[in-house]
N, C-alpha and C positions, 0 to 999 in steps of 0.2 A: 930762727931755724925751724926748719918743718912746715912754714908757714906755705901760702900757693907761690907767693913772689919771691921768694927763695928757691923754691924745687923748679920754677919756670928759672929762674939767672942758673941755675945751677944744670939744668937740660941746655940750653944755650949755650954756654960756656963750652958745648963739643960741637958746636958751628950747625946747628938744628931750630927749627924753630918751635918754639914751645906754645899750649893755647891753655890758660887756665881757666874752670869753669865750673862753679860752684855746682852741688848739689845735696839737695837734702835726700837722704835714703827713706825716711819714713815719709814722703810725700810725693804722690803718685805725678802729681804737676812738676814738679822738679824734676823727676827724673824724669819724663817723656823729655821736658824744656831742654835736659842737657846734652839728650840723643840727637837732638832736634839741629840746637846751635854746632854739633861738632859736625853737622850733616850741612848747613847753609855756610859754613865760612872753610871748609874743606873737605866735602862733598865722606864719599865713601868711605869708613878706614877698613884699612888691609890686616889690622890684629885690634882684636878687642880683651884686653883682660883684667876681667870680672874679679877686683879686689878689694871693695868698698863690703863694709859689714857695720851692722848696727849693734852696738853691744851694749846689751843690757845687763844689772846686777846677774849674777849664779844664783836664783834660788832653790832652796831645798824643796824638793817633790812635795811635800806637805805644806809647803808655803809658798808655790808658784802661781800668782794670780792666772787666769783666764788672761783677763787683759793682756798681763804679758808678754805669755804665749803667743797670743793674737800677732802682737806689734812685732814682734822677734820673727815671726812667720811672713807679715806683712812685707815688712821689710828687706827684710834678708832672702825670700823667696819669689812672693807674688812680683813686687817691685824690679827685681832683677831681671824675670821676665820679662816684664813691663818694657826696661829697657835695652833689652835683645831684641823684642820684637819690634821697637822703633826704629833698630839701626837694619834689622832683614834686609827689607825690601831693595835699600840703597844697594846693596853688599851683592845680594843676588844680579840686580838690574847689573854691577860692576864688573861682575863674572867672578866673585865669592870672595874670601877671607876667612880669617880665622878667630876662632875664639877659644880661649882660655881663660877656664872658673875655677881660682883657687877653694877649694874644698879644705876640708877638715878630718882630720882622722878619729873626733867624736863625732863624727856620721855613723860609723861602722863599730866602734869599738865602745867596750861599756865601761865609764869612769873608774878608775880605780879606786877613790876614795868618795865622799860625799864635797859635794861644791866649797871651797875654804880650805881644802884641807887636802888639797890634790888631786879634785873633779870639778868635773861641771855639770854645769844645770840644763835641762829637758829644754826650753826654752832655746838654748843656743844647741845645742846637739839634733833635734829635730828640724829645724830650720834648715843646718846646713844638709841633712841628709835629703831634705827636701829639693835645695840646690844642686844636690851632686846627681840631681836627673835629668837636669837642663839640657847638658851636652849631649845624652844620649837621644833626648828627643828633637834636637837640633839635626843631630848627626844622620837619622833615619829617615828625613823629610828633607835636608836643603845637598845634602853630599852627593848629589850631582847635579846642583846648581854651582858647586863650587866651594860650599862652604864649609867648614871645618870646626869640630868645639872639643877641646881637651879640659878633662878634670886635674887639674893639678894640686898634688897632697903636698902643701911646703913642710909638712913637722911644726913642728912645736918652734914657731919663729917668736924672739921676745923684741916688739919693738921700743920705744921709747916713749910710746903711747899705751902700751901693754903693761910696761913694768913702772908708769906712773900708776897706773891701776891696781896694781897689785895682785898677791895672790902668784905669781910665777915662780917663785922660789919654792913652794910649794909642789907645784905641779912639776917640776925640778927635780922635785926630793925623790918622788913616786917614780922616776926612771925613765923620764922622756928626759934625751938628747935636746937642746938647744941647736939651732939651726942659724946662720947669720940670714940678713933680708934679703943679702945677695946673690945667694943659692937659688930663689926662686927664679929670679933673673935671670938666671945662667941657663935656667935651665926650660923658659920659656924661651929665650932665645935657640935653645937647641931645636925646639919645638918645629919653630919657627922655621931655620934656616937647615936644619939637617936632611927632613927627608924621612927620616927613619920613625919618627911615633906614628902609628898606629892607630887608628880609633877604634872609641871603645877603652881603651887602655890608661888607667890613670900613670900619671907618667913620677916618681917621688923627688923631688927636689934635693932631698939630701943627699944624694947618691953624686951630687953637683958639686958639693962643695970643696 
């Protein structure tokens, strides 16, 4: 369960065809390679959404290496780019598409407690706010080539790769709502097919559920 040949039988199973395709986030080669293969074996896609994240321990401000930072940054932001700007050109030449960059509501908002104990760490909060500029500089340069990039704020979604982590019950305590994974879904779909978001506009997912 959760594995790639599982989530491809399970995309299948509604008469679709599914393309699995590894990539590593902290590695700038990987991810150009997997912009690249989804571009040679089925040319331009029509929705791109930016949900892969590297997650490193929470550490406390007084003990968050440099390194880190670096890598959390690396990854989580420079690299993301990295992989938007491999799939542009396609998407433009196509007459555009969409993207959607699930964001974080520690971009904007200040922990409530220290990391453990129902916060988080500089390391992941700086990162994502870093990401949650993407769309906007997407938005101002390719939106009348056709192309489209929404920041989407899921909540406090706990997956099953989250809560083998730990620490969610926690941040639980301190008065974030739980959100199911499905909501985001829903609510990129609306994105997608309604017509009505806006750019510019982060659009909240839980409002979906």
């Amino acid at each position: 369960p959760g594995s790639l040949e599982a989530t491809c039988a399970q995309i299948e199973s509604h008469g679709v065809r599914a393309l699995a395709v590894p990539m590593d986030l902290t590695d700038a080669t990987s991810v150009r390679h997997a912009a690249v293969q989804v571009l040679e074996k089925w040319g331009s896609p029509q929705l791109v959404v930016n949900n892969a994240v590297h997650h490193l321990p929470h550490a406390r401000f007084g003990d968050l290496a440099p390194a880190t930072l670096a890598d959390s940054m690396l990854a989580n932001h420079v690299h993301q780019v990295l992989f938007i700007q491999t799939l542009l050109p396609a998407m433009v030449s196509a007459g555009g598409g969409t993207f959607v960059n699930l964001i974080s509501g520690s971009a904007t908002n200040d922990p409530p407690a220290p990391p453990g104990e129902g916060g988080w760490g500089l390391a992941y909060s700086s990162a994502k706010a870093a990401f949650g500029r993407i769309a906007g500089a997407i938005n101002a340069e390719y939106a009348d080539s056709g192309v489209r990039a929404f920041n989407l704020n899921p909540g406090f979604v706990v997956t099953e790769s989250g809560a083998a982590r730990g620490g969610t019950d926690a941040i639980a305590a301190k008065g974030f709502p739980t959100v199911p994974p499905q909501a985001a879904g829903r609510a990129v779909r609306w994105i997608v097919e309604s017509g009505s978001a806006r750019l510019g506009e982060p659009v909240m997912a839980a409002d979906f559920v």
